[in-house]
N, C-alpha and C positions, 0 to 999 in steps of 0.2 A: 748204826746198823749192825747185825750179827755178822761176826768174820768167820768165815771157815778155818777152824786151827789144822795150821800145817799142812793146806790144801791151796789152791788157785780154786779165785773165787767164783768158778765158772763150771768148776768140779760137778759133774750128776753121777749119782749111785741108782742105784736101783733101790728101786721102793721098797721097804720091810712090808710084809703085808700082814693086815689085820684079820683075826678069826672072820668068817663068815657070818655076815646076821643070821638069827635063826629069824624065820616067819613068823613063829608065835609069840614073838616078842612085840611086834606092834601089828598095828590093825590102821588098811588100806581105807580110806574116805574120797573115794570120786581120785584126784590126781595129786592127794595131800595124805601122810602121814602123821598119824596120833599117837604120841606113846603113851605104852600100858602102864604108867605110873598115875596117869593126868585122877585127881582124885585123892590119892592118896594123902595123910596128914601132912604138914612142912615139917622139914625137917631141920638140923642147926644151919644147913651148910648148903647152898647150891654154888658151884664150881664152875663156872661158863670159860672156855678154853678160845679166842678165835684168833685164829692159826691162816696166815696170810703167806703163802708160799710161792715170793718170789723163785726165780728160777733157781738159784744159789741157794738158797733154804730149803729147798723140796727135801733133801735125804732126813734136815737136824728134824723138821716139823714131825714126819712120816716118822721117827723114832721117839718123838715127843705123845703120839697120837699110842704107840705101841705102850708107852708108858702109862697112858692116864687106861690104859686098858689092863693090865698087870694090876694095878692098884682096883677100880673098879669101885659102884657106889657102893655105900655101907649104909648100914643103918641112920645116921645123923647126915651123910655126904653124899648130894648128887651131882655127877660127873658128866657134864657133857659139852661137847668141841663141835665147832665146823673149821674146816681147812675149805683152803681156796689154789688151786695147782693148777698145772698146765693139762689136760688130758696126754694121756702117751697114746691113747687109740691113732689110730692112723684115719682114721673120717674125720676126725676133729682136728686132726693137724695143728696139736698145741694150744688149741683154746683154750679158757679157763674154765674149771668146773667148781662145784663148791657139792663138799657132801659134808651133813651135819649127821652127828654122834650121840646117842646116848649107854653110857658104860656101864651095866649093868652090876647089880652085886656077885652074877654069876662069871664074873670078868668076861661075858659078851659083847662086841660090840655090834648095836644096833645102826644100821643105818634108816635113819627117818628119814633123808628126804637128798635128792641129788638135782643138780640142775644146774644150769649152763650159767656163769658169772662175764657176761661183758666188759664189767671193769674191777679190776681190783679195787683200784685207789676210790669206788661210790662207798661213803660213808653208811648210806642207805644199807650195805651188805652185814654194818654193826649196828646199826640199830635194828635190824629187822630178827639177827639172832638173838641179841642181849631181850627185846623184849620177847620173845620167842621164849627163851630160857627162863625168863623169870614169871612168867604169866603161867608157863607150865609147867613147873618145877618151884612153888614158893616154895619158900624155906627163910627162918628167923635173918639169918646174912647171906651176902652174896659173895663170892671174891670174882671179877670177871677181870681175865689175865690177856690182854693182848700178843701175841708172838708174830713177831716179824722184823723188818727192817727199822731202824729208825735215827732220825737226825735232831733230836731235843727239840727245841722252836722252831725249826725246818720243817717236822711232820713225823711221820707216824704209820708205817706201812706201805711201803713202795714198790713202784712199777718200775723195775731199774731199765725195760724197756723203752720206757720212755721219761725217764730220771725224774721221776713224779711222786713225790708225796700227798700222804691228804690231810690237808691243814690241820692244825692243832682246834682250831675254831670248831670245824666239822666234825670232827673228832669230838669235842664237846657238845654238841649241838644233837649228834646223834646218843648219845649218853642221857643226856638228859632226856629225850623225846621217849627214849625205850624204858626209862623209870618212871615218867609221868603217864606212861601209858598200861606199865603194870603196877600203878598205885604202889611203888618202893622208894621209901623214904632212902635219899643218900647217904644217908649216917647208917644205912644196913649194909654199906656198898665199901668192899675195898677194891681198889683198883689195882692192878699191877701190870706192871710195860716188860715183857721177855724181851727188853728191844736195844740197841746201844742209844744211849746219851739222854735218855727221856731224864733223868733225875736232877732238872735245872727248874730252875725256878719262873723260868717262863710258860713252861710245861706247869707244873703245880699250878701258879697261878691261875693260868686258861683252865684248867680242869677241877677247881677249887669246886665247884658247884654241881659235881658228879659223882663224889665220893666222901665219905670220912676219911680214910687212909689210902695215899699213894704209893706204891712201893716198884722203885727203878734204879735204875745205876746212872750214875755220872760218868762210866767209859763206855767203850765197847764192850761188848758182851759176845763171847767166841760164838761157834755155831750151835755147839751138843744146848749152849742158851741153860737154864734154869732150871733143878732136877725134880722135876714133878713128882715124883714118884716117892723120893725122899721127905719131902715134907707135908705131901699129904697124907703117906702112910704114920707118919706121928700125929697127924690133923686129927685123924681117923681116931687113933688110939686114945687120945687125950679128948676127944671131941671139943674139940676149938674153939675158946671167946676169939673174937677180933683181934684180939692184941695175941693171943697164942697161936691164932695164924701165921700170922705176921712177923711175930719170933719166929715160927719154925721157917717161915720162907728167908729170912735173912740167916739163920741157923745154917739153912741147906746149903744155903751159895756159898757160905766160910766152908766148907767143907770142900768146895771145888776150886779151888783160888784158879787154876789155870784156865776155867770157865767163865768165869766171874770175879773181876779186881776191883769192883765196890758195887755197895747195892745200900741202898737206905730206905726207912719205912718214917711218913711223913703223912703230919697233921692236917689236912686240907683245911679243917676249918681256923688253925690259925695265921694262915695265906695275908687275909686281908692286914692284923696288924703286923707281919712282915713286912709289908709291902709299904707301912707306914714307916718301920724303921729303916725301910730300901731309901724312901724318899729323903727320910733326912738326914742319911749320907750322900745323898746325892744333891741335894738341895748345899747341903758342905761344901762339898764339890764344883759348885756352881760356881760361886761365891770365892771361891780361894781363886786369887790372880799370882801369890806368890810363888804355890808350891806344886805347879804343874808335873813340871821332870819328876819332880820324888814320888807326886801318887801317883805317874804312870810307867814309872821305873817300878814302885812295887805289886802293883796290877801285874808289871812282864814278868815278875818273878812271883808271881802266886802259885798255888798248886794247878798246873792244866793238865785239859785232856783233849785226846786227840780226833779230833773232827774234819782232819785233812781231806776226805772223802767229799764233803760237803763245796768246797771250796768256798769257806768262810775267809772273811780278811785275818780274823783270829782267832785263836783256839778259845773254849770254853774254860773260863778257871772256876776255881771254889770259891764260895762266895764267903764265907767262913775266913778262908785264908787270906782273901784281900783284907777282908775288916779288922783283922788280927794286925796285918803288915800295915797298914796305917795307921792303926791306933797306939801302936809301938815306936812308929816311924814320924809321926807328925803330932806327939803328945806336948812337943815345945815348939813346934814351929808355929802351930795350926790347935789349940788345946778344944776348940769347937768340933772340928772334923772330927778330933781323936775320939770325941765325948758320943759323936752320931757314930762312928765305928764300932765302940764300945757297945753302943745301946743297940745296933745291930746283932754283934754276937749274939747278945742277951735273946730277942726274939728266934736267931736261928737255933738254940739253945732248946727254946719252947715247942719250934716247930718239930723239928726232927727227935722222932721218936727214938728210933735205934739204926745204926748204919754198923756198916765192917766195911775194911778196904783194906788191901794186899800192900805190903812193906811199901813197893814201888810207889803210892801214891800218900806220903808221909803227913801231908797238909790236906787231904781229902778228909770233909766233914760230912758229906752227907748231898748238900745241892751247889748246883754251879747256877753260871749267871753266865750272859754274853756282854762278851766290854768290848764290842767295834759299832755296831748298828749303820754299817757305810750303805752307800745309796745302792749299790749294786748288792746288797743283801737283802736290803728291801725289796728291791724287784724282785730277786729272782724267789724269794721265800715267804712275800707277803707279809712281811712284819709289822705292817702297818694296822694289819687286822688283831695283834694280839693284844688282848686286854694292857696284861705290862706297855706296853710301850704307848698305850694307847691313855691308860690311865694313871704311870708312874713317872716321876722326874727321871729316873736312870735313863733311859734312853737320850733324852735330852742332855743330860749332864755327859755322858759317853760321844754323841757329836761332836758336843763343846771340845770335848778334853782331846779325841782323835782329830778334828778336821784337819 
């Protein structure tokens, strides 16, 4: 999840506020809003923002919201957000409202459409913009950027109200419904998580089938989150393939290291033979009766990161730095393990396009993995439903190796 730097996590500011819609910017239809682009040719770039403001998030979002309004669409780049907040009216007494954004080249920002959000955590509230955004705003690629809370395999935008994520499954299930329903092939689609811990490999996995490129971090991610502003003003400039998106947004976070201590951009589609080379280390794994202590002696000395929040049995490590410490560590004991460690590498290699990561996390390659999968993690985080565990040996080999 985003931490607020150098605040208590409970901190509220007062909202930045954004220009005024001008009215002649879009045009009223019965109790629905059209904007006055819909028509217009696609352009390289549509930018879909959706901005999910738990209570503790409300000032970073509402500064994030002020940002993609500063930069504003351009010729090749259309810019548009919904945030989901508590109302400060006093009739509503903290309810959640949801107003969606479109950011004009006149750096206006337009509001098309406002209305009362019952639940944060209904998936339904991203699929209904992502297709929303893309049905009326095509354009050659997408980048649709999640900002909010997050706990890797745990979920994905929370209600810390009532300590609720919404499943990584959901998560994917709404992704795909709002691209099958605006005819957008996945491979137009990068996706990216403003969120802490999404850049595991349980997360890619389950989301493998929603995008071409993922792009998340393996820690926390402070509150000010991911500098918008920054890399889409170079987007703009350069007017952006996929891959020079995706540079400049890994670009931008090295630039803020006290914002951001890793972030990596990741091949979704080659998920699947990862997960073949997951299997046969872990299939190794199974299989070895001699050399338990050392591979989970080096498992405890991998690179981790800090998911204490969640209240996992154990922290997340790099999955790069396990297979590394094993294949070093068990190349005479164990020379089959060392060989599936190896040929691990090798695919995490393929998968991960480019990462950066901050001194502090010197074995951070790009994705982590979960090495506990205890029964009380299951319950309380649904793990049972994610693809990984559902269709990988690692889970099982991880049992084994903890019970």
């Amino acid at each position: 999840m985003k931490i607020l730097p150098n605040k208590p996590r409970q901190l509220r500011a007062e909202r930045p506020k954004l220009e005024k819609p001008q009215a002649k910017t879009a045009r009223h239809r019965g109790d629905r809003f059209t904007p006055s682009s819909l028509g217009a040719s696609p352009k390289k770039w549509t930018c879909l923002f959706f901005l999910a403001a738990d209570d503790s998030l409300d000032e970073f979002l509402s500064n994030n919201l002020k940002d993609l309004q500063k930069i504003g669409s351009g010729p090749e780049i259309n810019l548009a957000a919904q945030i989901t907040r508590r109302s400060e009216k006093p009739a509503l007494k903290g309810r959640l409202e949801s107003r969606r954004y479109f950011f004009t080249e006149s750096k206006t920002a337009q509001i098309l459409e406002q209305t009362a959000c019952p639940e944060i955590t209904n998936p339904d509230n991203l699929e209904q913009f992502v297709g929303w955004g893309m049905k009326n705003y095509p354009a050659q690629n997408y980048l649709v950027v999640i900002g909010s809370h997050g706990g890797g395999m745990a979920g994905v935008i929370q209600d810390s109200r009532k300590d609720k994520f919404i499943p990584l499954p959901q998560i994917a299930q709404a992704l795909e419904n709002a691209e099958k329903q605006s005819g957008v092939d996945k491979n137009r689609v990068l996706l990216g998580f403003d969120a802490c811990l999404m850049g595991q490999a349980e997360a890619a996995y389950e989301l493998k089938d929603t995008a071409a490129i993922m792009i998340a971090s393996q820690e926390e991610i402070m509150g000010n989150g991911w500098p918008y502003a920054d890399f889409l003003r170079k987007a703009q400039i350069a007017e952006a393939s996929p891959q020079e998106m995706a540079k400049q947004i890994i670009k931008s976070g090295k630039m803020h290291p006290n914002e951001i201590k890793t972030l990596t951009t990741l091949d979704l589609n080659r998920m699947p033979k990862l997960k073949t080379a997951l299997d046969g280390l872990a299939k190794a794994i199974l299989d070895d009766r001699k050399n338990v202590r050392e591979i989970k002696r080096q498992i405890a000395q991998s690179q981790s990161f800090d998911n204490t929040a969640l209240e996992l049995k154990f922290n997340y490590r790099d999955l790069y730095s396990i297979a590394d410490r094993l294949e070093k560590s068990l190349k005479s004991a164990n020379p089959r393990l060392a060989d599936a460690a190896g040929q691990l590498k090798t695919a995490l290699k393929d998968t991960i396009i480019l990462e950066t990561h901050q001194p502090d996390f010197p074995e951070s390659h790009g994705l982590s993995i979960y090495p506990g999968y205890a029964a009380d993690d299951f319950a309380r985080y649904q793990l049972g439903d994610l693809k990984l565990s559902r269709e990988s040996l690692w889970c099982k080999a991880m049992q084994k190796l903890y019970r």
